[in-house]
C-alpha positions as CSV (number, residue, x, y, z in Angstrom):
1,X,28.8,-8.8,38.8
2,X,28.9,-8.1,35.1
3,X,27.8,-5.2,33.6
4,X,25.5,-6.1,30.8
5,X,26.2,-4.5,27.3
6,X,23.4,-2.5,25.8
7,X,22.8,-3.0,22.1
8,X,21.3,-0.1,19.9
9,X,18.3,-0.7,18.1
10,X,18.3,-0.9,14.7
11,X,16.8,2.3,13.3
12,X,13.5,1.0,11.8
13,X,12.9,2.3,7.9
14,X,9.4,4.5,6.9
15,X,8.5,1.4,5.2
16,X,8.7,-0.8,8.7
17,X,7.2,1.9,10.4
18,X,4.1,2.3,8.2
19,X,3.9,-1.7,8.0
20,X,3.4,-2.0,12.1
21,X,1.8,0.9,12.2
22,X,-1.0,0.2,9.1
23,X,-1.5,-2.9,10.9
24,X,-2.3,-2.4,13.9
25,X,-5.2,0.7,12.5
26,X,-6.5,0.0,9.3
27,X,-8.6,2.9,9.3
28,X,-4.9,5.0,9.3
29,X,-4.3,2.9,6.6
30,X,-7.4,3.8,4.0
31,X,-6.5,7.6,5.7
32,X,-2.9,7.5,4.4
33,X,-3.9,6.1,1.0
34,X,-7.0,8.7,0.3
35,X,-4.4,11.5,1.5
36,X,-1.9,10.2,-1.3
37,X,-4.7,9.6,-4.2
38,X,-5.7,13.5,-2.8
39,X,-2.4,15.2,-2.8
40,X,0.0,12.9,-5.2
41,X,-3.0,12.3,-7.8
42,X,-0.6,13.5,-10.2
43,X,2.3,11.5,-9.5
44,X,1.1,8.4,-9.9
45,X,4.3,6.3,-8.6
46,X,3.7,7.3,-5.5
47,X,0.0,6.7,-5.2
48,X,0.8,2.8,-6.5
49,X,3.5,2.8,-3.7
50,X,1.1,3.7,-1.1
51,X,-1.5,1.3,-2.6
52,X,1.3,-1.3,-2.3
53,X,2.5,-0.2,1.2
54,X,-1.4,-0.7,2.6
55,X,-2.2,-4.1,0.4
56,X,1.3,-5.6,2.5
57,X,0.4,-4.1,5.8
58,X,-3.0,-5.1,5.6
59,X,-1.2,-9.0,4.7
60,X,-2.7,-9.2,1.6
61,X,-0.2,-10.7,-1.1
62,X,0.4,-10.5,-4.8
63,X,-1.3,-13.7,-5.4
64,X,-3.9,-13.2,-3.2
65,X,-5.0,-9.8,-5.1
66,X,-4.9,-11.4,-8.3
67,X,-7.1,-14.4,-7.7
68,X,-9.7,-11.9,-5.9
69,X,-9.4,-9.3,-9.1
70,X,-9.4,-12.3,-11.5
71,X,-5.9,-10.9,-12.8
72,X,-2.8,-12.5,-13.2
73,X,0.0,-12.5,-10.8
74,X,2.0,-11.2,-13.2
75,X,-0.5,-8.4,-14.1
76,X,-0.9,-6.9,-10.5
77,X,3.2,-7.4,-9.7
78,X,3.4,-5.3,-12.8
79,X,0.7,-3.0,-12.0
80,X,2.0,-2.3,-8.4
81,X,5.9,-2.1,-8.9
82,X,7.8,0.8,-9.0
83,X,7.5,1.7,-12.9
84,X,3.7,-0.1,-13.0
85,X,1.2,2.3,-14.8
86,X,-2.1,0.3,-14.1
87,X,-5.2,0.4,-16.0
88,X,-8.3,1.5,-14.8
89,X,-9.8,-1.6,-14.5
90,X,-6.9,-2.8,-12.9
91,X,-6.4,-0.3,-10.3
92,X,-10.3,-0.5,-9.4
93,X,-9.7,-4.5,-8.8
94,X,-7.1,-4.2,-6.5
95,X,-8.5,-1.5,-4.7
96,X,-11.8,-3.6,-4.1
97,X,-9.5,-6.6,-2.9
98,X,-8.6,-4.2,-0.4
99,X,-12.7,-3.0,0.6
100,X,-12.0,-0.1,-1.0
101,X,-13.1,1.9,-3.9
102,X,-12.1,4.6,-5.9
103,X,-14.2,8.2,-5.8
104,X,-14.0,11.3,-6.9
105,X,-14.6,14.9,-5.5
106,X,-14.4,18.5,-7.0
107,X,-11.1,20.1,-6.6
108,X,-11.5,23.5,-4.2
């Protein structure tokens, strides 16, 4: 009788982990986004990361976004990359592809 080997799983990355995880509650989803708007307002890379992390986990792609916000693809991939520095108007679109909206609330 052979001993079977064991393989080790492959270490899943925060990005993976928010994907499944985003996916299978989209309430965590809107939770973890509002929680970056709140406490990384000011950096805004990595509020249009987390914007980008719930759009993918929630399936929704580039193309998709930009028909629904009446942008091009090329407006949105721009807007949601890395270096993107969206508009107002443009940040409000995609957010409402995503049943969301932005608000506001007084700082404490």
């Amino acid at each position: 009788m052979r001993a079977e080997k064991k393989t080790a799983k492959k270490p899943r990355s925060w990005s993976q982990f928010k994907h499944e995880r985003f996916k299978k509650s989209p309430d965590e989803a809107i939770e973890y986004l509002k929680s970056s708007l709140e406490e990384n307002g000011d950096v805004p890379e990595l509020v249009i990361e987390a914007i980008r992390g719930v759009s993918e986990a929630f399936g929704i792609s580039i193309e998709q976004i930009a028909r629904k916000a009446g942008k091009t693809p090329s407006t949105i991939h721009k807007a949601l990359s890395k270096d993107g520095n969206p508009t107002l108007a443009t940040l409000t679109a995609v957010l409402k592809t995503l049943g969301l909206k932005l608000s506001v609330k007084k700082v404490s």
